[in-house]
N, C-alpha and C positions, 0 to 999 in steps of 0.2 A: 542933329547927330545922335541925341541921347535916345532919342525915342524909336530907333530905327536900329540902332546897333543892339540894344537889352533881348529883345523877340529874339535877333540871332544870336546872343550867346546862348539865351536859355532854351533854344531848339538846340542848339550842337550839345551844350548838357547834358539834355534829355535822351539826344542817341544815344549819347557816352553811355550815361546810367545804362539805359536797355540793351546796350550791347554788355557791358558788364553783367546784369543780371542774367543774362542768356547765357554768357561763356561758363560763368560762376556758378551757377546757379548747382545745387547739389539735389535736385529733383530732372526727372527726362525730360526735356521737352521734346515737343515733334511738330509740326508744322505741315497740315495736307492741304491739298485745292479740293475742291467739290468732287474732281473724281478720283480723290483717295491716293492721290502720289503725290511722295513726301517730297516738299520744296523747303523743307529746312530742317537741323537737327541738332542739339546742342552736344558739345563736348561729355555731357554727362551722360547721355542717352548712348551717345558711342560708343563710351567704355563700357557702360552696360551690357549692349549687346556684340562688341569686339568686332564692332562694322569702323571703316574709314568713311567719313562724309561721302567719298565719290560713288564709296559703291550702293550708296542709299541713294542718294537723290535719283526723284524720276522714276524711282518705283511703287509700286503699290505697297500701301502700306500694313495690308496683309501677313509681306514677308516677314515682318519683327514677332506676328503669333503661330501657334501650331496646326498645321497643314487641316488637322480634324477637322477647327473652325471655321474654318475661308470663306466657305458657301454660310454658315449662316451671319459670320460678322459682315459680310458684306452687303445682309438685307437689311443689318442695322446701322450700316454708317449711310445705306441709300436714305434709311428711312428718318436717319437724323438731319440729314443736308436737307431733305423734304421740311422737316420741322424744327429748325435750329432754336435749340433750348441748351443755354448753360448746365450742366449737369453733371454727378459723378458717373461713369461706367460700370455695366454689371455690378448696382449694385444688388448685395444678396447672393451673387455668385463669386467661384472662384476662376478667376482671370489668371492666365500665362502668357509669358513673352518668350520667343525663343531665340536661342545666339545662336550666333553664326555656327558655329560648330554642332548646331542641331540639341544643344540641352536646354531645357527646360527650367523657368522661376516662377513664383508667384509673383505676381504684379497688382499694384491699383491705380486705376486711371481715372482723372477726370477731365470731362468734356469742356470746353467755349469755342466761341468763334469770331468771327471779325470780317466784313468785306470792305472792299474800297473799290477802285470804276474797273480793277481789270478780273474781279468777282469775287465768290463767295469761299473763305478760308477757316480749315478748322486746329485750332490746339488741342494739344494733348500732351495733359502734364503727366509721365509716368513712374510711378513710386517702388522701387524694387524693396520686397515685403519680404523676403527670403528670412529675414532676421524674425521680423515679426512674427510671422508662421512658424518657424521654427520653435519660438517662444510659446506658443498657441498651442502647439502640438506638445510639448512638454507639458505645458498645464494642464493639456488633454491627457497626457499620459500621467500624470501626478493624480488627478482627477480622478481619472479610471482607477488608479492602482487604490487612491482614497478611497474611493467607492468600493471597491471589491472588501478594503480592509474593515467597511462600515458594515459591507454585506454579510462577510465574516462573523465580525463582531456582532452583528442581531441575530445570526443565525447561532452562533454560544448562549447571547441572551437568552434567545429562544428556547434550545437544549436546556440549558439553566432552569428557565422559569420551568419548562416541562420538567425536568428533573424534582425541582421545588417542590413541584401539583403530584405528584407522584408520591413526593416523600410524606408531601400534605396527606393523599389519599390514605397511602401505608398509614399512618399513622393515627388516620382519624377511623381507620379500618380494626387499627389494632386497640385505640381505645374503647372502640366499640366493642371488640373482644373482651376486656379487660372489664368494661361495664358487666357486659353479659356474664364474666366469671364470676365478677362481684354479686350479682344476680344471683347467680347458680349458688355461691355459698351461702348466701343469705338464704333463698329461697331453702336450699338443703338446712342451713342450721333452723330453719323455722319449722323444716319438714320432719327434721330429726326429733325434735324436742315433743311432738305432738305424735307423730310413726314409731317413733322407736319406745314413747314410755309406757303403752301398754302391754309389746310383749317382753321390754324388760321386766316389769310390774309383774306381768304373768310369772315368770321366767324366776324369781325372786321369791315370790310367795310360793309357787309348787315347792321350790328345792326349800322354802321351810318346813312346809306340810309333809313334805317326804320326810321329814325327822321324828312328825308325830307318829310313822307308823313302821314301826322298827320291825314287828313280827310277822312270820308267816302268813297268819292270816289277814293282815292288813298290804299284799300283796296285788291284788286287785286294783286298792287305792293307790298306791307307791304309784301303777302303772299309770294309770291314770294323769297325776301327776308328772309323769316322765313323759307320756305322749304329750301335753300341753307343753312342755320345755322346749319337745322337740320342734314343734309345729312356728311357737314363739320365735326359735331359733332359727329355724328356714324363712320366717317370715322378716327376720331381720338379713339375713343373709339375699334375698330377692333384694330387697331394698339399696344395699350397696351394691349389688350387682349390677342393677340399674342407672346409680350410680358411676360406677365405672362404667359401665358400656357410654353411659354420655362422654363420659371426658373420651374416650378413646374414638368417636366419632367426628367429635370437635376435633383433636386432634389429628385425626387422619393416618390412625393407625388400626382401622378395621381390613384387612388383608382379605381380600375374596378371594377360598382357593376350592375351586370348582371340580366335581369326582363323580364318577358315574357311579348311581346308586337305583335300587327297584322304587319309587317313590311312592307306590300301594303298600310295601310292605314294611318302607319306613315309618309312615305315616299310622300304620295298624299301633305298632310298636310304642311310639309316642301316646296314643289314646289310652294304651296299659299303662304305661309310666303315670296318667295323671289320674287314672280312675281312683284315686284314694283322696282324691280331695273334693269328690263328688258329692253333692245335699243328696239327704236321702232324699230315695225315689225319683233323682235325676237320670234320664238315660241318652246317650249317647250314638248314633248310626253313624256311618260312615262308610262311603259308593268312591269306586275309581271309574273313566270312563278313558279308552285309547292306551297307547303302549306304555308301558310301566317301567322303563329304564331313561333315564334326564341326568344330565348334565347341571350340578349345580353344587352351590355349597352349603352343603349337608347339616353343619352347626348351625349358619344362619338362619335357613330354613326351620331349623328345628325351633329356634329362640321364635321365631316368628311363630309356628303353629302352638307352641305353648304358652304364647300369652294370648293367642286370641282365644283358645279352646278356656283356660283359664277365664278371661274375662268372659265368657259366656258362662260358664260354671259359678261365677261368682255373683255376676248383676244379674240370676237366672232364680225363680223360687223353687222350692224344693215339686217335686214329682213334674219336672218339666222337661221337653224333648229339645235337645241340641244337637243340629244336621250338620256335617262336614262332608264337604265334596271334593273332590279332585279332577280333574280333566286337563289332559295331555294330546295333543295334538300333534306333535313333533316341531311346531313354532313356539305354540305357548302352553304353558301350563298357566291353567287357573284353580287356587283352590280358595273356597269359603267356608266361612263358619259359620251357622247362620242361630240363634236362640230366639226364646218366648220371654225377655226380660224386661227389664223396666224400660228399654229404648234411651234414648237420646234427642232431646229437645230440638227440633228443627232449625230454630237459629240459632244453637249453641255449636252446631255441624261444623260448622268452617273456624273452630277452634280445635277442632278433635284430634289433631297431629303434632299439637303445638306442645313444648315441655310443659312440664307442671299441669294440665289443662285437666281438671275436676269437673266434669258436667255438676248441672247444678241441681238433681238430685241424687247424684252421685256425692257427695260430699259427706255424708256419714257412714260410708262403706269405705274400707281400709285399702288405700293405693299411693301412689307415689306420682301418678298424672303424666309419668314417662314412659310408661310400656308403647302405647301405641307409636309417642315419639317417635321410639327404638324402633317398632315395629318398619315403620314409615322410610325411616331412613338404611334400613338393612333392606328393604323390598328395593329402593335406588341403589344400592350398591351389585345388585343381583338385576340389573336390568328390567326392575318391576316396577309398578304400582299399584298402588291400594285405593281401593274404595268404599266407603260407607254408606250403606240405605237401613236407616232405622226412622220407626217414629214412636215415639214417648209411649210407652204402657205399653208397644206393639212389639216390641223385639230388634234386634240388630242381625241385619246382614251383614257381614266383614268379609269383600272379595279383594283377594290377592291375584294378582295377573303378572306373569313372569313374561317375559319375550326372550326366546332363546336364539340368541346370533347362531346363523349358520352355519358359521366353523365350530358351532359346539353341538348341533344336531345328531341324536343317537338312532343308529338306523335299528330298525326292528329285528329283533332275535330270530325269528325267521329268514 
């Protein structure tokens, strides 16, 4: 008796449990034959999709996803009865189930199967994800909003650090100014002390000497004496001139204010003005060539022809000829100064614009080493530049080259 009754309690058990587990069960189940109509479906799966058992059984079990898929879920449930493999479904994809009522869930399914003599059957446990995904998709949307707030924030970092490299540059811009000022007072106070004490020196001894000669006839001497004060006196007076013209460069308060002027007969004018600082037996020519009326700024111009004509007169020996030319085209005016002087040492050339800059036989003749500076940087503000061709013992040519924009071009007096 004992051996024949235990087998059948623990087979009625075992239904008991699996029917349990099917009714209870809190995941879908679904139950198809080989050709995809569902022969069973647990209470979970129903409420799911708001079907009554009767009206599932015996259908394709197509009906539970969305119409899109039909044709291709159905090459893959052929192609799974073909190869029955325990397995989850799409995975890597997103899966839907649809209700009765035509809406739409996310779903996950996984596959098994089972046959016995009257054929081949497959499971399907199905998992309604709606909560899941919904969670998913906040994260994603948290995610995103985190991400943008990152993107944000490195693109301020970014601003930031550019702002920083900016403030850096400014800064290492303006030290470098403050070097170069340091520079310039230095370089001035060393220049002062060695520039200025000869014709203070001068300047101090005449006006004693002028005491020694009180009378009438010692009026000759007085003058004498009085011309050297004066000359001492203009020669300090260049000097801070020079001066100031740099700082007002540096700072960017040289104002080009451009005027129609005859530029042959300005230029006559200026060669009078300097013929009294001429060596003797020094002489001077000077040719214009094209129309004589230009647009330009007349003081600049001027500062510029009188320190070149100057610097030829100066580093020039006495009975020697100093050419100036001029030529207007109505694009550009070019004027040079060309002398017989001691020239300019070839590779000392590409120092010739620079402040302070004393050629180096130039060093025992009296300057300041900023003229042509000056020069150089008034030819850039007037649309010019300059160029130098000298060679040592041979002379200097100094060509200035203006370019005249053609909203300033002067049409000819005819």
């Amino acid at each position: 008796m004992g051996t024949t009754t235990i087998p059948s309690v623990l087979a009625i058990n075992e239904k008991h449990l699996v029917e349990a587990l099917f009714v209870h069960a809190s995941i879908g189940i679904l139950v198809t034959n080989e050709s995809g109509e569902i022969i069973l479906a647990n209470p979970f799966l129903l409420e799911r999709f708001h079907y009554k058992a009767e009206e599932l059984l015996g259908k394709k079990v197509e009906m539970l996803i969305p119409p899109r898929v039909h044709q291709r879920h159905t090459i893959h449930r052929q192609q799974f009865i073909a190869h029955l493999q325990n397995r989850p479904m799409g995975a890597g994809m997103d899966l839907f189930g649809i209700r009765k009522d035509g809406t739409e869930f996310p779903v996950e399914v996984s596959l098994c199967h089972y046959s016995n003599t009257t054929g081949q059957f497959v499971v399907a446990f199905v998992n309604d994800i709606t909560i899941r995904k919904t969670d998913e998709q906040e994260i994603r949307r948290l995610n995103d909003k985190l991400e943008m707030k990152v993107e944000e924030r490195t693109r301020q970092l970014q601003d930031t650090l550019h702002k920083l490299e900016e403030s850096k540059e400014e800064l290492t811009r303006a030290l470098g100014k403050e070097k170069e000022l340091n520079e310039l007072k230095s370089r001035f106070v060393s220049l002062a002390s060695h520039e200025f004490r000869t014709p203070l020196s001068t300047v101090l001894s005449s006006a004693y000497l002028i005491q020694q000669y009180p009378t009438t006839e010692d009026l000759p001497k007085r003058q004498k004496h009085i011309d050297r004060i004066i000359s001492s006196v203009s020669t300090l007076t260049d000097i801070l001139n020079d001066f100031l013209s740099v700082g007002k460069i540096e700072e960017g308060k040289i104002a080009v204010k451009p005027a129609t002027f005859n530029v042959k007969d300005f230029i006559i004018r200026i060669l009078e003005e300097i013929r009294n600082i001429q060596k003797p037996g020094q002489q001077i020519s000077y040719q214009h060539h094209g129309p004589e009326l230009i647009l330009l700024d007349a003081t600049l111009l001027k500062h510029i022809l009188l320190n070149l004509v100057s610097n030829a007169i100066k580093f020039s020996p006495e009975q020697s000829h100093i050419t100036v030319n001029s030529q207007f085209d109505g694009d550009k005016l070019n004027l040079s100064v060309k002398d017989h002087g001691i020239g300019i040492p070839v590779e000392e050339q590409q120092h010739l614009f620079e402040r302070f800059f004393r050629a180096g036989n130039a060093i025992h003749i009296q300057g300041t080493g900023l003229g042509l500076h000056i020069v150089a940087k008034y030819a850039e503000l007037m649309n010019g530049r300059i160029h130098c061709d000298s060679r040592q013992h041979e002379g200097t040519d100094m060509q200035v080259t203006f370019t005249i924009p053609e909203a300033m071009e002067i049409p000819d007096e005819g």
